[in-house]
N, C-alpha and C positions, 0 to 999 in steps of 0.2 A: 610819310607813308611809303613801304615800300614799295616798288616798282612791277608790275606782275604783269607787264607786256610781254614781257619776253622771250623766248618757248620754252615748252617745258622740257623735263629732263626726262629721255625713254626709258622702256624698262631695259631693254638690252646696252646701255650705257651703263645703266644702275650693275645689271650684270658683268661686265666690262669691269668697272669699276671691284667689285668685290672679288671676283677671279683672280685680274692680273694685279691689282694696285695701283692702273694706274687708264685713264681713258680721256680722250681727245676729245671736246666738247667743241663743233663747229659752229662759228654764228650766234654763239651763247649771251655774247653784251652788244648792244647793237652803237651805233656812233655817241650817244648822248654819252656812254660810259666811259667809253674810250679816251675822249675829248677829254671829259671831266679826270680822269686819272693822270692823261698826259697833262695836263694844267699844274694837276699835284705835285706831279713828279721833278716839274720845272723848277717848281717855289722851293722843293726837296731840294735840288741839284742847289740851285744857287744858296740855300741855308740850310746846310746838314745839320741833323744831332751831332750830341757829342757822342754816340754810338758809331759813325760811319766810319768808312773806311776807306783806299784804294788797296783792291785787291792786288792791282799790278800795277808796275809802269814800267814802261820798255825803252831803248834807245832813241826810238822815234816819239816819246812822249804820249803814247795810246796811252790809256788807264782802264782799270774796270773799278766801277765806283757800286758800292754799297752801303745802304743805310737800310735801317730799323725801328720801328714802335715811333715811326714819326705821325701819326694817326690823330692822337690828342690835338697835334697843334694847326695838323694843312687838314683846311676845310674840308677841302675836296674828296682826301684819304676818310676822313670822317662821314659825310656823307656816302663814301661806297660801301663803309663796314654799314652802315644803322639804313641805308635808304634802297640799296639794290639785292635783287634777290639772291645774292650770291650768300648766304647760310642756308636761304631754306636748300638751294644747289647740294650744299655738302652736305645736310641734313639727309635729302633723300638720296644721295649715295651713298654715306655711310648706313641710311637704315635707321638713324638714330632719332630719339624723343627731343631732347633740348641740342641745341648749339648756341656755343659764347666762339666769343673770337677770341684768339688769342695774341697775335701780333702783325703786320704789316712787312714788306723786306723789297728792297728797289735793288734792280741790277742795270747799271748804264754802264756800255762799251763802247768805247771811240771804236770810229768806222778803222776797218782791219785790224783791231786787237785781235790778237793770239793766245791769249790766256786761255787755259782750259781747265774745266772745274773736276777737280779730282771725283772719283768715285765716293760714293760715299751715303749713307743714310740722314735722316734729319734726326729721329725722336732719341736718340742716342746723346744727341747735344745737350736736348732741350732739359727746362725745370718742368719738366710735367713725363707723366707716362702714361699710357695707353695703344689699343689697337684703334678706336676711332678716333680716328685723324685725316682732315684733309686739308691738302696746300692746293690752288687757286694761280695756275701759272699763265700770267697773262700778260704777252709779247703786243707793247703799245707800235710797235712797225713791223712790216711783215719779216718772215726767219726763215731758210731753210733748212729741214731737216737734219744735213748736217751741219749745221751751224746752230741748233738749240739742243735744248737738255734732251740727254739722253737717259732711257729705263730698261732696266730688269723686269719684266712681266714677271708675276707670281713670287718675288724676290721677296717682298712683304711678310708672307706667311711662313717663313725659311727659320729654324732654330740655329741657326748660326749667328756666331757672335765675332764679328768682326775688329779687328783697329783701325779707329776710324783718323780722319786726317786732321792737324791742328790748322783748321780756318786763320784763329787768331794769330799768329806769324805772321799773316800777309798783310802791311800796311808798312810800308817804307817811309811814309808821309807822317810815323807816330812813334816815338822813341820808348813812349810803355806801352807794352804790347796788355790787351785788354781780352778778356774772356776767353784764357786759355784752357786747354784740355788738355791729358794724359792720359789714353789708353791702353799704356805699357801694362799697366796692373790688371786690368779688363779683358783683354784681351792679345796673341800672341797672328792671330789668323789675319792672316791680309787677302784683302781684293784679288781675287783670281783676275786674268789679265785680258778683262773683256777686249779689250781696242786689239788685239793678237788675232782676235775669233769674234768678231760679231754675233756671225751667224750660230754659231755652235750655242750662244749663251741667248739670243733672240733679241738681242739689242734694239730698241724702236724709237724712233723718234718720227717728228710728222712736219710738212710745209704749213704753215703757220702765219693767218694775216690777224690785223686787229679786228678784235669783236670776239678771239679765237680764244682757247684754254685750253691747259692741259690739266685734270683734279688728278692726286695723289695720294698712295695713301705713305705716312712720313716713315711708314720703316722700310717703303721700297728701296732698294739699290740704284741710283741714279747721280749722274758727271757725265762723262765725256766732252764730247768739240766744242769750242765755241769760236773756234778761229774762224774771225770773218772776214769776209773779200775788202779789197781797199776801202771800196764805195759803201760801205753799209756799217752800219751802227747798229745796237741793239736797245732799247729798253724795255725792262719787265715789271711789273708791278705784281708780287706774290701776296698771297692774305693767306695767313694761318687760321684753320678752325677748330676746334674740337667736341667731341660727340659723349656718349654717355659714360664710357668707361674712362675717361678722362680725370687724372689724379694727379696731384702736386708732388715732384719730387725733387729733394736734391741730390746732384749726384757725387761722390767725393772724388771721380774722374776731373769735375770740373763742368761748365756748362757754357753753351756759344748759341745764342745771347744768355748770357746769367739771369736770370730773373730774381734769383734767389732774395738778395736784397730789400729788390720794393717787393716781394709780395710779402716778406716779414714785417716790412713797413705796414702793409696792409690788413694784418692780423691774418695769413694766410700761412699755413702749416702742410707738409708733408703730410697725403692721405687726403688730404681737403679738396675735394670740385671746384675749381678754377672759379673766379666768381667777381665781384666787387665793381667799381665801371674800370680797374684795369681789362676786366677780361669779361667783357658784361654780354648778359646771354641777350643774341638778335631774336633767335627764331625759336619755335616748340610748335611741335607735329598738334598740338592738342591747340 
């Protein structure tokens, strides 16, 4: 049964949320969630899919470790998609009638990693398209602001078409490089140089303890810092959702994570609402 202690979500968040693309949700999972995700996140670390990654590793040995759609297997991840209120959450900030989930994404930083995550959009990757869309960004240890992800307020709503960055490149640790992308043909326009001019471009990010979130909406523009102090580490557990305008697509750019595959497995087509217990609907307003 899902969990509806929680507090609720305000209407000026909701607002927030549909303006900029993108709003800080204080105090949002209280310990029992926390707990339970960092658990997941362990069993994650110690047995990755065959999806993960190391985004980095440095001379000093720091890594930044990524994994995906590990949900099916760690309990834990499963119980957060189907038991805590985090759909009806992006449900009432997108505004939308139904939400399915759509994937899971773990980011662990050894304490002082320097990596810094390029600028860049989500839904441009992804095997689906639509405007509702929300990611669920949630720092299981506290973050400072400039040490977590960084957004483009209002960036979302923007008709420009950007090239975006090849994710898949980064893995030293994997000799075939896996769900790559090419948006040479797509697009010619690169990332204006927010880290130049913060403020010119309104750059935000927020201090961040666990229980905290940041909901997004996936065509925001958001990377920047993530260079952290010697003594500090970072883990994130994100969840993907998506809302009613929500559609299957493949893209011939290429796609990071590819879906394409199982959902052909799945009898799921380009045009088709996301659907099946890949991507199984939690929540509906009705």
């Amino acid at each position: 049964m899902i969990d509806k202690t929680i507090r609720e979500i305000t209407a000026s968040e909701v607002t927030s949320f549909q303006q900029d693309g993108v709003v800080m949700l204080k105090g949002l999972f209280d310990e029992r969630w926390v707990e339970l995700l960092d658990r997941g996140l362990e069993a994650n670390c110690n047995s990755p899919t065959d999806r993960s990654r190391i985004w980095d590793r440095d001379e000093q040995g720091r890594t930044m470790f990524w994994d995906s759609q590990a949900w099916q297997r760690i309990e834990e991840y499963k119980q957060f998609v189907f038991d805590s209120p985090a759909a009806q959450f992006a449900g009432q900030l997108m505004q939308s009638e139904q939400i399915n989930f759509f994937f899971d994404a773990v980011f662990v930083r050894s304490p002082g990693s320097q990596f810094v995550t390029p600028w860049h959009q989500d839904e441009p990757y992804w095997s689906v398209e639509g405007y509702n869309t929300c990611t669920l960004w949630m720092p299981l240890v506290p973050v400072k602001k400039e040490n977590a992800l960084a957004y483009i307020p209002g960036s979302h709503r923007s008709d420009s078409v950007f090239y975006q960055y090849n994710f898949g490149d980064l893995n030293p640790d994997c000799k075939t490089r896996v769900d790559q992308v090419d948006f040479s043909a797509v697009s010619k326009n690169e990332f204006p140089d927010f880290d130049a001019d913060p403020e010119r471009y309104g750059v935000i990010s927020w201090d961040m303890q666990p229980g905290d979130c940041v909901a997004f909406n996936s065509r925001i523009i958001h990377g920047g810092s993530g260079k952290l102090p010697q003594d500090r580490d970072l883990r994130v557990f994100t969840s993907k959702w998506l809302g009613d305008d929500v559609q299957i697509k493949f893209r011939e750019c290429g796609m990071d994570p590819d879906h394409s595959a199982v959902m052909t497995e799945h009898g799921l087509k380009p045009g088709d609402r996301p659907g099946t217990d890949l991507y199984p609907a939690i929540w509906s307003r009705a």
